[in-house]
Backbone as CSV, one residue per row, in Angstrom:
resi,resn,N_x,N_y,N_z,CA_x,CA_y,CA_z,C_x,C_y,C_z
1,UNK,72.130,114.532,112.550,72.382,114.032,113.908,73.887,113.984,114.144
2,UNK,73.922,114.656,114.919,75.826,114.492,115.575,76.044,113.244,116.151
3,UNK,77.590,113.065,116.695,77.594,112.063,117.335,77.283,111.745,118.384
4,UNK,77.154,113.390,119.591,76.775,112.943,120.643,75.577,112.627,120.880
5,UNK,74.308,113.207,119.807,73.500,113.200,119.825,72.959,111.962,119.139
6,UNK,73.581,111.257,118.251,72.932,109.648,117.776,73.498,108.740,119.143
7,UNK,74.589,109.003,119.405,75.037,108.136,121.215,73.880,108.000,121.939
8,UNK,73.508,109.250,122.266,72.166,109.363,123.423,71.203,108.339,122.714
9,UNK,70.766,109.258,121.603,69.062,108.250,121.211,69.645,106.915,120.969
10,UNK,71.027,106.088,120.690,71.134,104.810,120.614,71.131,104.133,121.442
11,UNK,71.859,105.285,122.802,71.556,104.556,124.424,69.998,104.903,124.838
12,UNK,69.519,105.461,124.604,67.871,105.365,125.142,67.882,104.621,124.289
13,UNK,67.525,103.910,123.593,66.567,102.701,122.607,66.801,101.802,123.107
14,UNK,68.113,101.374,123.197,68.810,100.290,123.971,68.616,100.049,125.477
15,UNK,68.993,101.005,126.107,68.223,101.064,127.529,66.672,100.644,128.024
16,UNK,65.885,101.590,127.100,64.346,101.023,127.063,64.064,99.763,126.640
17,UNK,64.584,99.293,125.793,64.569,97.970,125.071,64.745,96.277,126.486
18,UNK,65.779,97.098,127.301,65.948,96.006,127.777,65.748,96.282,129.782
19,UNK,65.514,97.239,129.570,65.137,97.794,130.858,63.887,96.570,131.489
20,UNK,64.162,96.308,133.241,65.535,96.824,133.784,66.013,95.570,134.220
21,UNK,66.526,94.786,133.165,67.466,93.644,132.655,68.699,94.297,132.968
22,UNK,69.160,95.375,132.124,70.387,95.741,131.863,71.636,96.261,132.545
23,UNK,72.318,96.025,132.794,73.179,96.436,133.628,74.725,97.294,132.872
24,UNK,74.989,98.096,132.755,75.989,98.747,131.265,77.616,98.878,132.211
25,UNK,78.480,97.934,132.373,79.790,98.296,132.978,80.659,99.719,132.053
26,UNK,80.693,99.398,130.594,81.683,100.289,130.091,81.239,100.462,128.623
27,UNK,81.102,101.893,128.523,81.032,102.500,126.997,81.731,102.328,125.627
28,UNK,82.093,100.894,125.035,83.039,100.717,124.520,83.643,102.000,122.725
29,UNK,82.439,102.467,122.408,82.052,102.988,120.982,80.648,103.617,121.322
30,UNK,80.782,104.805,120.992,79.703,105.753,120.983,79.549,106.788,120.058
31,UNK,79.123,106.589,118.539,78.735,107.486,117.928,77.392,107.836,117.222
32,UNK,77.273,108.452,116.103,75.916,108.616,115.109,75.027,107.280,115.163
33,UNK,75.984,106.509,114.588,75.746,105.358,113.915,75.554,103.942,114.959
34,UNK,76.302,104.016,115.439,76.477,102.479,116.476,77.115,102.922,117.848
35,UNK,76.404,102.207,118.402,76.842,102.106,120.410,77.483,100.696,120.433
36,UNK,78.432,100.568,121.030,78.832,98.917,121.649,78.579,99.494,123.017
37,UNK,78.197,98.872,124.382,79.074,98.376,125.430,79.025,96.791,126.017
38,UNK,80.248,97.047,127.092,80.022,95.943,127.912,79.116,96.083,129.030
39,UNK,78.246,95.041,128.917,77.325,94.723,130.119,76.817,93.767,130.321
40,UNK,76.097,93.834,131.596,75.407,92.276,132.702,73.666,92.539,132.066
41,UNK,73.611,91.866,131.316,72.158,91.439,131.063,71.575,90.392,131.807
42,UNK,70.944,90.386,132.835,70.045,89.685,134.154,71.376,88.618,134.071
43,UNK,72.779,89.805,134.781,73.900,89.345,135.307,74.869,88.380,134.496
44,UNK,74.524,88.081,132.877,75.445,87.507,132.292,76.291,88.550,131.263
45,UNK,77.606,88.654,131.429,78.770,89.571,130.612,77.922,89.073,128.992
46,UNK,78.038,90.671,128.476,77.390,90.698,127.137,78.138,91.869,126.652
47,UNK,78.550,91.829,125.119,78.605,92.988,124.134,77.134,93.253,123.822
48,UNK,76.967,94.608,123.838,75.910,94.865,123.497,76.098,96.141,121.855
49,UNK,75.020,95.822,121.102,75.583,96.669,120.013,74.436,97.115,119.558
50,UNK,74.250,98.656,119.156,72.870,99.309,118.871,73.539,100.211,117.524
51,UNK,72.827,99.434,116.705,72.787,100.334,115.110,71.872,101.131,114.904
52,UNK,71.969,103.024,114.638,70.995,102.964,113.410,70.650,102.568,112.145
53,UNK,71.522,102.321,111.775,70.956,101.509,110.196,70.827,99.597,110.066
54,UNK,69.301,99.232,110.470,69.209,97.949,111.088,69.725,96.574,109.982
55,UNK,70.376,97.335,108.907,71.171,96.172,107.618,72.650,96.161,107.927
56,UNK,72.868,96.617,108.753,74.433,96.230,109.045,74.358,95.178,110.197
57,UNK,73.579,95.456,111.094,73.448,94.327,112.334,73.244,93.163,111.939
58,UNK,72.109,93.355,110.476,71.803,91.973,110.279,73.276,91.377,109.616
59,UNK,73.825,92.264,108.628,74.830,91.852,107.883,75.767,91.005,108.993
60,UNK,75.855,91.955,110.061,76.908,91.064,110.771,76.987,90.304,111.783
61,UNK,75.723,89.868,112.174,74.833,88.611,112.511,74.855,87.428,111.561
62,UNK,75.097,87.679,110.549,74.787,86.453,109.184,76.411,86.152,108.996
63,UNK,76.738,87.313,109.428,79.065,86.846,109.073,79.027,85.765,110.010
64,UNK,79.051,86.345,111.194,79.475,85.987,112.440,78.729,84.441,112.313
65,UNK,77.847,84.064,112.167,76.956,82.751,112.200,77.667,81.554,111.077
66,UNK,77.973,82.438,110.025,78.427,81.487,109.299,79.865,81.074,109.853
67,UNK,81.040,82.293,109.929,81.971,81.963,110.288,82.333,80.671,111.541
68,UNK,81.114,80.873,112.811,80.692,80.355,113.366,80.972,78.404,113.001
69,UNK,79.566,78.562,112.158,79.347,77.363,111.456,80.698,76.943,110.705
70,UNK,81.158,77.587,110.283,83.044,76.842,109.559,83.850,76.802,110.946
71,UNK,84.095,76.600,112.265,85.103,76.547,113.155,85.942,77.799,113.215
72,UNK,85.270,79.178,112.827,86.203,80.181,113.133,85.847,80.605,114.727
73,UNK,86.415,81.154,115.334,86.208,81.797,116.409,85.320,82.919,116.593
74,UNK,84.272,83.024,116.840,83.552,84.413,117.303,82.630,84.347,119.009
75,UNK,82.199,85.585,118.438,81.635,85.753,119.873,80.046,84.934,119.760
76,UNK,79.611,84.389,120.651,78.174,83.937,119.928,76.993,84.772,119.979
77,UNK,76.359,85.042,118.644,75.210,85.539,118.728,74.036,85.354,119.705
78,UNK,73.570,86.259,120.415,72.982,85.202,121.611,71.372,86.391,121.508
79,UNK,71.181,87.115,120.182,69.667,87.824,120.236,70.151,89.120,118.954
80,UNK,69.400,89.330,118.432,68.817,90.287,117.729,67.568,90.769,117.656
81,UNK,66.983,92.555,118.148,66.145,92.774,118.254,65.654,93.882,117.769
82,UNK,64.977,94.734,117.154,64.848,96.072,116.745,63.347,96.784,117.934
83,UNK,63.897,98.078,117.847,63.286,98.984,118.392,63.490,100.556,118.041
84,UNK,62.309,100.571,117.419,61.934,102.308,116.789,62.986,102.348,115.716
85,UNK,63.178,102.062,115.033,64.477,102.073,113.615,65.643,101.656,114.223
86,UNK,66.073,101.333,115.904,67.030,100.785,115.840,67.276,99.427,115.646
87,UNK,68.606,98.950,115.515,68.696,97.648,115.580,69.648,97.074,116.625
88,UNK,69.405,96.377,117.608,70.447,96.075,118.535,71.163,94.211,118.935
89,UNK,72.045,93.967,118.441,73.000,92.628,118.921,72.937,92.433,120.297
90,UNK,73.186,91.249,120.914,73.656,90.923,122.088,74.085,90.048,121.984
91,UNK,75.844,90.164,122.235,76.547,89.128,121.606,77.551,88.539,123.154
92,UNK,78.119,87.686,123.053,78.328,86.490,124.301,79.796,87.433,124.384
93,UNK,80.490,87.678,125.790,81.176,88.442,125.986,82.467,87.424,125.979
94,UNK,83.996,87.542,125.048,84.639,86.710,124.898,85.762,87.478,125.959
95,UNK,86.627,86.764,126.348,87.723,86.461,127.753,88.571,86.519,127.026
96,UNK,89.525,87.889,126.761,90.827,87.248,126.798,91.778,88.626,126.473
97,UNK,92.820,88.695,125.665,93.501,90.153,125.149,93.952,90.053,123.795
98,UNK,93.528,91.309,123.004,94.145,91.309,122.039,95.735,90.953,121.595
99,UNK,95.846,90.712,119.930,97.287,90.755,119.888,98.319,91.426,120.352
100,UNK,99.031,90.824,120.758,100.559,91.530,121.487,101.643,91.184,120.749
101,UNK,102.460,91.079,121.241,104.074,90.952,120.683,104.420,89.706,120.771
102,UNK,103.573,88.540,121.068,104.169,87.207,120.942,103.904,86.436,119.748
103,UNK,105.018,86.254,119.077,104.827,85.041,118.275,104.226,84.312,117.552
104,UNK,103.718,83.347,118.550,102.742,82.234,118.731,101.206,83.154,118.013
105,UNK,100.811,83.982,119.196,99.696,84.153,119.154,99.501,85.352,117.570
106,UNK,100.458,85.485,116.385,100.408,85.890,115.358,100.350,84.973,114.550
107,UNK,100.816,84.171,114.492,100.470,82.538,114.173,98.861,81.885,114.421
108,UNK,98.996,81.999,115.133,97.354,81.565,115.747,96.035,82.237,114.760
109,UNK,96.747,83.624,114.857,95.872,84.245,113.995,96.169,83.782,112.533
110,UNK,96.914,84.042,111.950,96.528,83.588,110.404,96.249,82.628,110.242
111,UNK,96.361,81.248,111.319,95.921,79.693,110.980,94.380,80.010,110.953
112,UNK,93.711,81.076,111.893,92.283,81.521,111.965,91.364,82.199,110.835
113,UNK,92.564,83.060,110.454,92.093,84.006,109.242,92.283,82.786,107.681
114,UNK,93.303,82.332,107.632,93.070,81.040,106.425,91.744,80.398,106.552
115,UNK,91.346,79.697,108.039,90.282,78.899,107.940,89.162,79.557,107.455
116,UNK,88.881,80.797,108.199,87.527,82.295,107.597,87.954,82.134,105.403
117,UNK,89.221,82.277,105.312,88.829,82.756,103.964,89.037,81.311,102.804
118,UNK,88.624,80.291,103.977,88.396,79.151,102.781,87.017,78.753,102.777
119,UNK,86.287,79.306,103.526,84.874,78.793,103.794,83.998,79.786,102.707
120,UNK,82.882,79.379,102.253,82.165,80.084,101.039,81.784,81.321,101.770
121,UNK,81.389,82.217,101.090,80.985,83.608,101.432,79.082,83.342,101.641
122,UNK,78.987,83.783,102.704,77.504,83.582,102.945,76.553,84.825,101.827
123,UNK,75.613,83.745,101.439,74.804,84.221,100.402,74.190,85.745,100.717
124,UNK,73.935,86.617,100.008,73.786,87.862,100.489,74.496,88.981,101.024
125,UNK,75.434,88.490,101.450,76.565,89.612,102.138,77.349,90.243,101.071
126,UNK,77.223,91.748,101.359,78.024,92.614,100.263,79.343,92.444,100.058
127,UNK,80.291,93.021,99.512,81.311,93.277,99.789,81.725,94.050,100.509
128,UNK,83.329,93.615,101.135,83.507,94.188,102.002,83.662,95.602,102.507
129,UNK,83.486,96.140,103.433,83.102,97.469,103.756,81.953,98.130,103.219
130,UNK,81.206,97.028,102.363,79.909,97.967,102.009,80.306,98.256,100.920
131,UNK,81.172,97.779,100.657,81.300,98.734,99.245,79.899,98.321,97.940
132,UNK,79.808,98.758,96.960,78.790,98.515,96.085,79.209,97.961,94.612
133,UNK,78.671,97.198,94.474,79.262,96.388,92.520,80.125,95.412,93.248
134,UNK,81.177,95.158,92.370,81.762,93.803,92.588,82.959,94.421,93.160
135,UNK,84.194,93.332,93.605,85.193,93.682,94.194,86.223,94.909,93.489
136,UNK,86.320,94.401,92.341,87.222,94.962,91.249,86.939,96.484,91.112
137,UNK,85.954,96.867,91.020,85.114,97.986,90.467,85.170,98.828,91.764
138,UNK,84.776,98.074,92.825,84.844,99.117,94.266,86.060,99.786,94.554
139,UNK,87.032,98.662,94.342,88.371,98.987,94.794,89.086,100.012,93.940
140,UNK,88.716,100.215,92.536,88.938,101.498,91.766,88.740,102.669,92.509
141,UNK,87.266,102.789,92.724,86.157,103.778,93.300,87.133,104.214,94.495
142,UNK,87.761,103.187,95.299,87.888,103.588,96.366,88.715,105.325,96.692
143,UNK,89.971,105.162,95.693,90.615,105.892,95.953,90.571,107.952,95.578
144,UNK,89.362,107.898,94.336,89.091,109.256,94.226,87.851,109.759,95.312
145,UNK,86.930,108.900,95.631,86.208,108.560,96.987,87.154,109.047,98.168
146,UNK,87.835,108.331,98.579,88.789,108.722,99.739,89.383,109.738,99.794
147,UNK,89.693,110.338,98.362,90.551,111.651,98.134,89.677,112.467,98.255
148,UNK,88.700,112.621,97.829,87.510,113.740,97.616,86.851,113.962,99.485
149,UNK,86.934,113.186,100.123,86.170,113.448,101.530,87.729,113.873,102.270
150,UNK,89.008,113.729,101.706,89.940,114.069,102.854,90.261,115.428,102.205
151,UNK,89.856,115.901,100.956,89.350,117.275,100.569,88.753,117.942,101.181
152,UNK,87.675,117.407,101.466,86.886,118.137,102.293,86.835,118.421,104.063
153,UNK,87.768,117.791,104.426,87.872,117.532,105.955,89.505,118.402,105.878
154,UNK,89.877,118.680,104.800,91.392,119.621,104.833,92.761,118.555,105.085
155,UNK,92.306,117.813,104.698,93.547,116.631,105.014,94.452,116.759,103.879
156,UNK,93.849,116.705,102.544,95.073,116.830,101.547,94.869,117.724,100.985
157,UNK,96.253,118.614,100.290,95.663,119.689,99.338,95.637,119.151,97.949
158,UNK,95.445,119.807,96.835,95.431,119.395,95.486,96.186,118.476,94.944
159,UNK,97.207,119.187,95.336,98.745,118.483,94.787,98.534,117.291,95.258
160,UNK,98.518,116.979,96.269,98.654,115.878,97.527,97.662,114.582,96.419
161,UNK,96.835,115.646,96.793,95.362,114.187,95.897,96.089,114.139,94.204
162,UNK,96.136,114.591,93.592,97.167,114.249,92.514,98.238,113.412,92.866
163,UNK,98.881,113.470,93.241,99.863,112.307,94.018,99.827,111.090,94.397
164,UNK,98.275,111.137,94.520,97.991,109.712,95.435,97.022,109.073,94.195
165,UNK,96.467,110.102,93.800,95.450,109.185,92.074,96.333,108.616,91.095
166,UNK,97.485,109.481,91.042,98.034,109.255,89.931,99.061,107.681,90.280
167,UNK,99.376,107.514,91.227,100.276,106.419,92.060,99.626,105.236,92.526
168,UNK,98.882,105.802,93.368,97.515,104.456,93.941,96.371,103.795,92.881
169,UNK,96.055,104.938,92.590,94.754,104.681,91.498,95.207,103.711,90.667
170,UNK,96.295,103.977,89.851,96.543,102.624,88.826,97.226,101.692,89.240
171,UNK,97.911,101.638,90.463,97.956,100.512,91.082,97.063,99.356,91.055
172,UNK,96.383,100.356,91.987,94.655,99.350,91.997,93.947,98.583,91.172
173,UNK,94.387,99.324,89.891,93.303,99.408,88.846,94.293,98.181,87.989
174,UNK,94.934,98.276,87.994,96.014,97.093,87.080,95.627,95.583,88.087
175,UNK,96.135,95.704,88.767,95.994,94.289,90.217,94.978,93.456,89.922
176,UNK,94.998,91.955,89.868,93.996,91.122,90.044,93.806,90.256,90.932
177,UNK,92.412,90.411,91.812,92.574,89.495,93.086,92.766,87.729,92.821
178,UNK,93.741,87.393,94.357,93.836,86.032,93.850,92.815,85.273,94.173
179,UNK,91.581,85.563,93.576,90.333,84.922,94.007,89.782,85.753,94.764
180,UNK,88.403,85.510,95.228,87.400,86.172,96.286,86.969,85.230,97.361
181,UNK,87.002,86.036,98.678,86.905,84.903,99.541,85.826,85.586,100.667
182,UNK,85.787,84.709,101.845,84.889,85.503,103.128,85.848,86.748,103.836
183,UNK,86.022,87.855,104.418,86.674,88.448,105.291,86.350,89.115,105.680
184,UNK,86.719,89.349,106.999,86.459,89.690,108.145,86.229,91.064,107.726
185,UNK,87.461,92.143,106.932,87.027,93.577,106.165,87.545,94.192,107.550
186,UNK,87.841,93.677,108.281,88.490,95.132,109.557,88.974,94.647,110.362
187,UNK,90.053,93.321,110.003,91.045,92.470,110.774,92.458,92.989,111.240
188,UNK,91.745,94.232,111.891,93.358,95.043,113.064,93.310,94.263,114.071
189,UNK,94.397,94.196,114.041,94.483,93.586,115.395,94.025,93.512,117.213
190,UNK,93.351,94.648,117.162,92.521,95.001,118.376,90.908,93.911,118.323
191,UNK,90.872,93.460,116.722,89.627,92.467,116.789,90.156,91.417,116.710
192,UNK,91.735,90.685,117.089,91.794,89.451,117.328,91.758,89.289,118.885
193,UNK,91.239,88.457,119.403,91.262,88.172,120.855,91.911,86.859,120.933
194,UNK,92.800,86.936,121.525,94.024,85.860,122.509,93.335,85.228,123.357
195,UNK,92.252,83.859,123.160,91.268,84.037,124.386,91.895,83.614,125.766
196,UNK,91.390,83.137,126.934,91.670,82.915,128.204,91.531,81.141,127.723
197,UNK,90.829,80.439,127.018,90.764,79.146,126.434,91.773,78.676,126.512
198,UNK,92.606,79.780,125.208,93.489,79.037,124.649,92.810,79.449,123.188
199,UNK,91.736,80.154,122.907,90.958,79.613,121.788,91.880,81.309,120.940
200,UNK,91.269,81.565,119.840,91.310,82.982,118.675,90.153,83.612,118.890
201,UNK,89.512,84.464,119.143,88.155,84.973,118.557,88.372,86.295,117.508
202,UNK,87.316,86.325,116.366,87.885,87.347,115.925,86.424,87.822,116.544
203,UNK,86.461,89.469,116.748,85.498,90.571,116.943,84.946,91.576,115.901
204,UNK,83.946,92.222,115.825,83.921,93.105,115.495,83.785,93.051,113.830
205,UNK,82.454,92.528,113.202,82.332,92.262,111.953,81.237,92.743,111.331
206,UNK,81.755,94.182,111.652,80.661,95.316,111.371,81.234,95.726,109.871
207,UNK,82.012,95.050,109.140,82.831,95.446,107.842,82.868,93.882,106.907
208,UNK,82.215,93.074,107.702,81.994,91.520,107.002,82.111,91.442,105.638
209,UNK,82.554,90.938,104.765,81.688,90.477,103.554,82.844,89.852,102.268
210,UNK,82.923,90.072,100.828,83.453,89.338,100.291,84.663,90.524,99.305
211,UNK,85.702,89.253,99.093,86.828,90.456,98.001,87.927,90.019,98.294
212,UNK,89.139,90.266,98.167,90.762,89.895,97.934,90.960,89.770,99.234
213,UNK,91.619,88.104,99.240,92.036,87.884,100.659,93.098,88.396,101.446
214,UNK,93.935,89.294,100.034,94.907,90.008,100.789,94.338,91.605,101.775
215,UNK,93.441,91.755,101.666,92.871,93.008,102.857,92.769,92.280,103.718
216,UNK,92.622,91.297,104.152,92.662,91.359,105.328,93.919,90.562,106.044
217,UNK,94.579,90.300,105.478,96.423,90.630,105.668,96.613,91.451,105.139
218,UNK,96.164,92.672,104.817,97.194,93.675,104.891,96.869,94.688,105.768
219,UNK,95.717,94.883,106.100,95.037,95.392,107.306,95.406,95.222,108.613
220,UNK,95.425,93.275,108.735,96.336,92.604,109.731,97.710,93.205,110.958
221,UNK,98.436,93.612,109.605,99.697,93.981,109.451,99.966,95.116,109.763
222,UNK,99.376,96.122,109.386,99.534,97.611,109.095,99.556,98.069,110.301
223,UNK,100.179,99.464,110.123,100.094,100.459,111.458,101.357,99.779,112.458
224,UNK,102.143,99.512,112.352,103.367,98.987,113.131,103.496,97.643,113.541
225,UNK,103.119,96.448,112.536,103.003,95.533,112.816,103.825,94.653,111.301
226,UNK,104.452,95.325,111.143,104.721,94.698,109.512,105.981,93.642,109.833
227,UNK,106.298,93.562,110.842,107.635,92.709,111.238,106.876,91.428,111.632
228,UNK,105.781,91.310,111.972,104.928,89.959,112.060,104.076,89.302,110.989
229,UNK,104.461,89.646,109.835,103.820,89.008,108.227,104.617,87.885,108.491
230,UNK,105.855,87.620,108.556,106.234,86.211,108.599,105.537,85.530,108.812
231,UNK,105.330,85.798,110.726,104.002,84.903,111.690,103.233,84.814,111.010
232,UNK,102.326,85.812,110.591,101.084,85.389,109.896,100.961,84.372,109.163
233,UNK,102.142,84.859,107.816,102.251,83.635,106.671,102.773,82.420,107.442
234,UNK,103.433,82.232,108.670,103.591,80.848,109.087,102.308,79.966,109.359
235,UNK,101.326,80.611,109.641,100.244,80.034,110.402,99.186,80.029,109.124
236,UNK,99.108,80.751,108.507,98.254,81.297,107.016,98.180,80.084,106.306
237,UNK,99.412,80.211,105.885,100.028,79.138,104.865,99.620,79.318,103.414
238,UNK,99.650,80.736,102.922,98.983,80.985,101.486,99.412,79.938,100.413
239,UNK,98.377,79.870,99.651,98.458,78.832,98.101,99.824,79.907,97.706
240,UNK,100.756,79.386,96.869,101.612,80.257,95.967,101.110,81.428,94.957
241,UNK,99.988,81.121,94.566,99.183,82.443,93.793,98.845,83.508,94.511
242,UNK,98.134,83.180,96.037,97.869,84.294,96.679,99.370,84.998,97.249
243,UNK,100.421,84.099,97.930,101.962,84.749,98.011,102.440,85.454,96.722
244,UNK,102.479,85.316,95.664,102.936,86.155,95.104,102.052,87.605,94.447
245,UNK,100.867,87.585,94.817,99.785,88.676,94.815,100.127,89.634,96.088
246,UNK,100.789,88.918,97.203,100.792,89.875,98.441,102.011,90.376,98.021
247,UNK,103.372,89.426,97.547,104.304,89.951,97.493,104.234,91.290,96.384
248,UNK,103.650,91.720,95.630,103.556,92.751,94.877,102.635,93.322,94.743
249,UNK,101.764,93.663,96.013,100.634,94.774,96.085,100.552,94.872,97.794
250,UNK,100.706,93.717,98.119,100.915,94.274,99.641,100.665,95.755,100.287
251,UNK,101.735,96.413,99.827,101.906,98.272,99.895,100.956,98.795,99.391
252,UNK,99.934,98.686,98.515,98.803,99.056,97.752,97.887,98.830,98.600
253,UNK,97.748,97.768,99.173,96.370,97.719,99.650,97.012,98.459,101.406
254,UNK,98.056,98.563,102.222,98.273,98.869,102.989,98.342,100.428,103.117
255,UNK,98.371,101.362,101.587,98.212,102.417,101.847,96.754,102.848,101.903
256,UNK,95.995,102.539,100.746,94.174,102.330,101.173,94.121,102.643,101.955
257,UNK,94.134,101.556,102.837,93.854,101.326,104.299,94.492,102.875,105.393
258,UNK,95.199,103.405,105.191,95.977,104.224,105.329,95.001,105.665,104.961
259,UNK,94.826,105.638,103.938,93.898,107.087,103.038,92.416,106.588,103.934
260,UNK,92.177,105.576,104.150,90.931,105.194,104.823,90.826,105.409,106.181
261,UNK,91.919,104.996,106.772,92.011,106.071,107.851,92.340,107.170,108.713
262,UNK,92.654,107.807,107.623,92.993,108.966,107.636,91.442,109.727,107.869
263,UNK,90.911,109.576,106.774,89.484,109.996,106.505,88.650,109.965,107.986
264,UNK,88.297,108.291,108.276,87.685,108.192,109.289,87.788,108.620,110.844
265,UNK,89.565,108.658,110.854,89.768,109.510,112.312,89.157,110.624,111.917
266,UNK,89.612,111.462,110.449,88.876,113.259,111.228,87.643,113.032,111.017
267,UNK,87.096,112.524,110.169,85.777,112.870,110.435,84.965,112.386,112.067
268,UNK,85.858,111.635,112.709,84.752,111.679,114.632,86.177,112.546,115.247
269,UNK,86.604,113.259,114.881,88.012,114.080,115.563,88.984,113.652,116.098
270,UNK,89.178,112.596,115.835,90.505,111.746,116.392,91.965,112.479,114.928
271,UNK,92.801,112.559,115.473,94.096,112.739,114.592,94.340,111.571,113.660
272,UNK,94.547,112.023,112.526,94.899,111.526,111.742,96.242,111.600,110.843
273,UNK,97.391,112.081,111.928,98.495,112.438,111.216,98.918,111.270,110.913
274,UNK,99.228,110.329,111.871,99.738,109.118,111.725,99.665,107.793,110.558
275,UNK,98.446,107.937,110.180,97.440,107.247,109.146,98.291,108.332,107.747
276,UNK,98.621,109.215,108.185,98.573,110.208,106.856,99.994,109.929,106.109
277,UNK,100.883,109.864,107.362,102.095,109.790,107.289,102.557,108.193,106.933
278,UNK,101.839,107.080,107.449,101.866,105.893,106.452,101.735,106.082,104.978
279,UNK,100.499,106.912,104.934,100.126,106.897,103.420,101.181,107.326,102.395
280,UNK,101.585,108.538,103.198,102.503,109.065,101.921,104.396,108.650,102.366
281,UNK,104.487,107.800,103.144,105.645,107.007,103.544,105.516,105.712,102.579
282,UNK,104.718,105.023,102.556,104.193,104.090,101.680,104.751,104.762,99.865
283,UNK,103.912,105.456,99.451,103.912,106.435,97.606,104.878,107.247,97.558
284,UNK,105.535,107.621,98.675,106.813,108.325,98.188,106.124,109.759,98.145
């Protein structure tokens, strides 16, 4: 199934499902795998979200609830329903704008993201991104994994992936997390919302689950935002064990993230020079 073609059958399922409730303003994400939009369900603003694979919805129905339940900010779960192998969310539509260039509201966020990664990890939830086995073991995996699919999509040549195993890989592989905590697993900044409250919401916890609290400050951060780690750590307020874990892997987990998306732009055709050019700006 392509992408335009899992889009369609995710918008018919979804459509039929709630027909003619539904009202669809804007297409937010449309591929294989998952549909978001915004819409008026019998006229109340809703995210709407249609999975094919109905264990991620649940996965991130069970984040979102718990986080919920600890005073983090989310959107509220307001239905989960399946139809024909899909699985579809309808989640409470939050008011406000992502991070910008102020200050304050980088602050705001890490006082948000501390509170998420002191609360226990809800029972059942994988690690983050799905990954499989325990934290330690994934995060090895990650990087001949990442090399081997940007092989195949023509992103790196030989040399290139030699370069990055031989540099990243034992990075990784030496590093010990400062503990395991809840996270968010895909805390860019386009999923913090600045609400209209006054309030944080985080979005988008389709990557939920458990592992080193530094991914998601370093994720945070990345992609032209590295001049606001201060903010963060002002509002954060890391134990001294986890500060000196960021202070010397920081760049490790920020290139990952980097080889990770590299990967994921080409594979739905978005460019991935930019992602590429972190990576190997980062390893030299």
């Amino acid at each position: 199934m392509d992408s335009g073609t899992g889009a369609s059958e995710l918008s018919r399922r979804a459509t039929e499902l709630f027909r003619p409730h539904l009202s669809v303003e804007e297409t937010l994400v449309a591929h294989r795998s998952r549909l978001v939009w915004r819409a008026r369900l019998d006229g109340d603003l809703v995210a709407l979200k249609a999975f094919t694979e109905p264990y991620r919805a649940a996965a991130e129905a069970m984040a979102m609830r718990a986080a919920a339940d600890g005073g983090v900010g989310v959107p509220p779960v307001l239905g989960e329903w399946r139809v024909d192998g899909c699985a579809v969310l309808t989640l409470g539509w939050v008011e406000g704008s992502p991070l910008g260039s102020q200050t304050q509201g980088w602050v705001r966020a890490g006082e948000q993201l501390a509170r998420l990664h002191r609360l226990p990890v809800p029972p059942g939830l994988p690690t983050a991104s799905g990954w499989e086995g325990d934290w330690d073991s994934d995060l090895v995996r990650q990087v001949p994994q990442e090399c081997a699919r940007a092989v195949n999509l023509g992103l790196l040549s030989h040399s290139q992936v030699d370069h990055v195993t031989s540099t990243l890989g034992p990075a990784l592989a030496a590093l010990e997390p400062a503990g395991i905590a809840f996270l968010h697993g895909d805390m860019q900044p386009e999923h913090v919302i600045l609400t209209t409250a006054g309030g944080v919401s985080f979005i988008d916890w389709g990557d939920a689950g458990s592992g080193d609290p530094l991914w998601d400050l370093a994720v945070l951060v990345n992609d032209n935002n590295l001049d606001h780690l201060e903010d963060v750590l002002a509002g954060y307020q890391p134990e001294p064990q986890l500060l000196a874990h960021l202070r010397a892997n920081l760049d490790h987990f920020r290139a990952l993230r980097y080889l990770q998306e590299a990967t994921w732009l080409a594979e739905r055709s978005f460019d991935p020079s930019q992602s590429l050019e972190g990576l190997f700006g980062l390893l030299g």
